[in-house]
C-alpha positions in Angstrom: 10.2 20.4 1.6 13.2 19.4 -0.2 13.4 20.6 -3.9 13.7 18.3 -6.9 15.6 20.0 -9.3 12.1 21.5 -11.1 12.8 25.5 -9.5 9.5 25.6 -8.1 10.2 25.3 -4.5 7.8 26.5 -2.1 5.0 27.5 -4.7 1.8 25.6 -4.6 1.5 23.0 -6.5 5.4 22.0 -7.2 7.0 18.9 -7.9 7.4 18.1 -4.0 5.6 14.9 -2.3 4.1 17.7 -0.2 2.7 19.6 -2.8 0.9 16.7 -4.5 -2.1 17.4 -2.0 -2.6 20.4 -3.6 -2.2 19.3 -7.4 -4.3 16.1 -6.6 -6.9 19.0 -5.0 -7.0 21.0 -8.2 -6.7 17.4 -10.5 -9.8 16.3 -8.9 -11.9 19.3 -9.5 -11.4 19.8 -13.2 -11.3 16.0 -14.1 -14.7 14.9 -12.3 -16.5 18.0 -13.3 -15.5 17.0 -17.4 -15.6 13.5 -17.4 -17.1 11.8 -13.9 -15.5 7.8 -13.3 -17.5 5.3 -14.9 -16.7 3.0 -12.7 -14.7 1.6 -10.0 -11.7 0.7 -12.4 -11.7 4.4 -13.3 -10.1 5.4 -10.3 -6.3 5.0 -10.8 -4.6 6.3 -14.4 -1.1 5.2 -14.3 1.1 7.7 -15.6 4.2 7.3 -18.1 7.4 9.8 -18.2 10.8 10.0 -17.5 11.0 12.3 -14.2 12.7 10.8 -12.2 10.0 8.3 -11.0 7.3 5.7 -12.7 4.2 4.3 -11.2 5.1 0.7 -11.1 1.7 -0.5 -9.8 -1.5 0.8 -8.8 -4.2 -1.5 -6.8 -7.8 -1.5 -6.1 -9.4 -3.0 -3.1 -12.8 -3.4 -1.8 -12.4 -4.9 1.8 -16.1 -5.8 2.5 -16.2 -7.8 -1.1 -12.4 -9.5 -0.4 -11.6 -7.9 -4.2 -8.4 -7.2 -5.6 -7.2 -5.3 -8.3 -3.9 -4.6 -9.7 -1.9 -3.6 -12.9 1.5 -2.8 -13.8 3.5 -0.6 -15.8 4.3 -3.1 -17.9 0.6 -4.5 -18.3 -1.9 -2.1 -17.6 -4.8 -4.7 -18.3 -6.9 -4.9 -15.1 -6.4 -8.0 -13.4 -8.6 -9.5 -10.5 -8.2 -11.6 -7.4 -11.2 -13.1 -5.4 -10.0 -13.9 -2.1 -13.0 -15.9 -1.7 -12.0 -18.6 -3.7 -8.7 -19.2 -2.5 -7.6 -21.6 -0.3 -5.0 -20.2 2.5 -4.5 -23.6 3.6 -0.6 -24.4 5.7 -0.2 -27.1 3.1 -1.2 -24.4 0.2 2.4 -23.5 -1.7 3.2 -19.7 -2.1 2.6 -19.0 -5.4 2.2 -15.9 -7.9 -0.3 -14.7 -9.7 -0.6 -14.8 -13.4 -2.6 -14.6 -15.9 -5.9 -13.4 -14.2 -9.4 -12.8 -15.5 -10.5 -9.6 -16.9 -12.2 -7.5 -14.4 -16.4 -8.0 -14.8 -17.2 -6.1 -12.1 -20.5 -4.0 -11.2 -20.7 -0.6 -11.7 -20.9 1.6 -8.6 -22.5 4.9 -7.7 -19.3 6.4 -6.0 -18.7 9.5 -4.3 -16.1 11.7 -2.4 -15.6 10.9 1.1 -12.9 12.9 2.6 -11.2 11.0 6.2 -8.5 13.0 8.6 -4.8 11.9 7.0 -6.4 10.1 3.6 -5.8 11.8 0.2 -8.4 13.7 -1.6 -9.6 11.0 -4.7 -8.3 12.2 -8.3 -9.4 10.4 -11.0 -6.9 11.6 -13.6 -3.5 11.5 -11.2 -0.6 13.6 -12.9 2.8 12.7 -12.0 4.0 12.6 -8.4 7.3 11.9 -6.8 5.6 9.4 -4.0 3.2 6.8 -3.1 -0.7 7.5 -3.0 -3.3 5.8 -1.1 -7.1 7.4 -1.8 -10.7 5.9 -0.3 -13.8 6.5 -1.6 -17.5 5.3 -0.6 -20.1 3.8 -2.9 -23.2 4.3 -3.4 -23.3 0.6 -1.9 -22.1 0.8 1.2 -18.3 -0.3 -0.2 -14.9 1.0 0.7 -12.6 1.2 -2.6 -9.2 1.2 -1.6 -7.0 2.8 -4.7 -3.1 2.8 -4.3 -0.2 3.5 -6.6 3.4 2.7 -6.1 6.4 5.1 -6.9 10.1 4.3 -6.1 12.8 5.6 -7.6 15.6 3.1 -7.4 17.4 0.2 -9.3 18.5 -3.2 -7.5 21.6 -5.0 -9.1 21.0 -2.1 -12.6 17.3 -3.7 -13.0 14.3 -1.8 -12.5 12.0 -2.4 -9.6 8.7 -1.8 -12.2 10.4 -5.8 -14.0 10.9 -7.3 -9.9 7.4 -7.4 -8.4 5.2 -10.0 -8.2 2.1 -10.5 -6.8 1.7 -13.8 -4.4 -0.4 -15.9 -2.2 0.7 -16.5 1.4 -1.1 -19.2 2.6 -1.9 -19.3 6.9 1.8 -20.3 9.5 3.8 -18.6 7.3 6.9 -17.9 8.9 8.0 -14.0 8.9 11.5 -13.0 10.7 11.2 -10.7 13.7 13.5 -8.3 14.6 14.5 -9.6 17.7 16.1 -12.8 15.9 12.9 -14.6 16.8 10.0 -15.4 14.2 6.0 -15.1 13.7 3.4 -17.7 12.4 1.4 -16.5 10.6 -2.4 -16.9 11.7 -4.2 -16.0 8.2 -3.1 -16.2 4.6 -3.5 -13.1 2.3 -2.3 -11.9 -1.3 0.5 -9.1 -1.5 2.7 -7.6 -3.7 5.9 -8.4 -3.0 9.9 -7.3 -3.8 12.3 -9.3 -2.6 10.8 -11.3 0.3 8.7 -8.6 1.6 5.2 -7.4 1.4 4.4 -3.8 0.7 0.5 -3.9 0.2 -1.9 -6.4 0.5 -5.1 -7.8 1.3 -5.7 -10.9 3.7 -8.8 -13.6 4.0 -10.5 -11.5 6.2 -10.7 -7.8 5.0 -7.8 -6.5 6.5 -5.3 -4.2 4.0 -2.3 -2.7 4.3 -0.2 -0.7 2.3 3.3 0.8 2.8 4.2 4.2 1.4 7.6 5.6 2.3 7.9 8.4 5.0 11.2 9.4 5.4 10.5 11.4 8.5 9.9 8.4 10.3 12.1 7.2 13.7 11.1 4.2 15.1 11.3 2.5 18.4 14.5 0.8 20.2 14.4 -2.5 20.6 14.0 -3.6 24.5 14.1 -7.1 26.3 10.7 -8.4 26.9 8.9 -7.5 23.8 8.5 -8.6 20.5 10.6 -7.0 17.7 8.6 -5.8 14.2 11.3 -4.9 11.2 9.5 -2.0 9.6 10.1 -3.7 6.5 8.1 -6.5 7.8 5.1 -4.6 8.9 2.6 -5.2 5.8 3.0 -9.3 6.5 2.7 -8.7 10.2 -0.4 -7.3 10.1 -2.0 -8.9 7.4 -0.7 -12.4 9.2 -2.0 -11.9 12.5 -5.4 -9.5 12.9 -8.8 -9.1 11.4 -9.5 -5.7 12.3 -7.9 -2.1 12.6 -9.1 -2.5 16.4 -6.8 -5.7 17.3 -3.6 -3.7 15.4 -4.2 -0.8 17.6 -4.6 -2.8 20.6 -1.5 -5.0 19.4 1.0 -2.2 19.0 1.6 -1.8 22.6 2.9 -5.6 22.8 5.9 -4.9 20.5 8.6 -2.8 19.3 8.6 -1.1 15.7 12.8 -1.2 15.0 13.7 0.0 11.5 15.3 -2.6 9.3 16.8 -5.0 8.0 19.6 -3.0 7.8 20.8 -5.2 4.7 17.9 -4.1 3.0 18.2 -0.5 3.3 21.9 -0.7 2.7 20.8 -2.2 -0.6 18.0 0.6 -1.4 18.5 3.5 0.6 15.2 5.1 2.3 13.5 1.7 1.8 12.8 0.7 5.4 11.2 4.4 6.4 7.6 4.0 5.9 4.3 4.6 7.5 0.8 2.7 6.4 -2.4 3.1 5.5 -4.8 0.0 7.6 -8.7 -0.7 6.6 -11.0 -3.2 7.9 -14.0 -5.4 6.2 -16.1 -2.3 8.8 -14.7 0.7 7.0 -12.6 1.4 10.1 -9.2 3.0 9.1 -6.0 4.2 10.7 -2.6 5.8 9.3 -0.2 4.4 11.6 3.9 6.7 11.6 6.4 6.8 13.8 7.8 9.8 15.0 10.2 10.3 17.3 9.9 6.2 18.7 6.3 7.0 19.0 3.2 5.7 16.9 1.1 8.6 15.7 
């Protein structure tokens, strides 16, 4: 664990990505035995302060319903996206999302449900120096997918919390791969993206993605005969081209992770290190890393 300037290294609970399990344990506790979620829009508070980091957006999803929700730091009002009623049509123009309903959505009886490698849900999430991706289950047989975004940087002295928007990709979009070569897209989804990437998302048919940084990751070589994937790239590869967790797994074998662009990371250091968080319409869910040129 690398310290933060806060002189609590190595005690539980400090102001270390690592420690936020434990502070999201005790969080969790206190806040749903005092004052229980009404609802499903109860699940994420975004937080406010000046340490360092801000929560620039938090998202919910519910694959089985095609829902999503997002807000911002600069509008916390609730905003909702049927992916229903959207056409992902080639001739359908990428376009951003403004100005969307308030949320009218049914109450849910939800409960805990802890998976190997997800975060414990807190309701009431105090300030943390990383991404967070939490699942709970229903009452109703639903997934809710609840995510936040934290990045501490600046592009060109302007905050990332002013640059992201979220956007429609319609189906045979074209993503760069790697290996100077391109993909066509097979299905259209809505992400939220900075700077001509994706880092989370929902497509027409269930599957979400999200990227959180992992700075531990290494990823694989590039080598003649496969496929190349920019780990940049990753959230609109596998939103473009799969339904389910169980075509990405079988997938990953076909194609080489490489880290990158490398204009990208030049431009915000740390940015192209991530691992992600992948759920299906079927509840089935995956963390996919790298370590050491290897998915985990």
């Amino acid at each position: 664990v690398v310290g933060h300037g806060f002189n609590l290294r190595g005690l539980p609970g400090d102001y270390s990505p690592a420690s936020r399990f434990i502070r999201m344990f005790y969080l969790k506790q206190f806040s749903t035995r005092s004052a229980p979620p009404a609802d499903e829009t109860a699940a994420i508070e975004i937080v406010t302060g000046n340490i360092g980091e801000i929560t620039h957006y938090a998202v919910i999803k519910i694959p089985q319903t095609q829902v999503f929700m997002f807000r911002s730091y600069a509008s916390m009002q609730w905003k909702r996206i049927d992916l229903n009623k959207l056409s992902f049509e080639p001739s359908s123009r990428m376009h951003s999302m403004k100005g969307f309903q308030r949320i009218t959505t049914p109450r849910l009886n939800m409960k805990l449900s802890i998976h190997a490698g997800v975060v414990g849900l807190c309701f009431r999430v105090a300030a943390v120096t990383c991404c967070t991706t939490v699942h709970v289950e229903s009452g109703n047989n639903l997934t809710v997918i609840g995510r936040t975004m934290e990045f501490e940087a600046h592009l060109a002295g302007q905050s990332l919390s002013q640059m992201w928007t979220v956007n429609v990709h319609p189906r045979d979009e074209i993503v760069q791969r790697a290996d100077g070569g391109f993909f066509k897209n097979l299905y259209g989804w809505v992400g939220i993206d900075l700077l001509n990437t994706t880092s989370e998302g929902m497509n027409e048919h269930g599957l979400t993605a999200s990227a959180q940084t992992f700075r531990g990751s290494q990823y694989q070589s590039q080598e003649q005969g496969y496929k190349a994937v920019y780990s940049l790239n990753m959230v609109p590869w596998l939103l473009g081209n799969f339904k389910s967790v169980d075509e990405v797994v079988a997938a990953l074998g076909d194609v080489r992770i490489v880290q990158g662009p490398e204009s990208f990371e030049k431009l915000s250091p740390g940015s192209t290190h991530n691992h992600w968080t992948i759920v299906d319409k079927d509840g089935r869910r995956i963390i996919l890393e790298y370590v050491k040129g290897l998915p985990q």
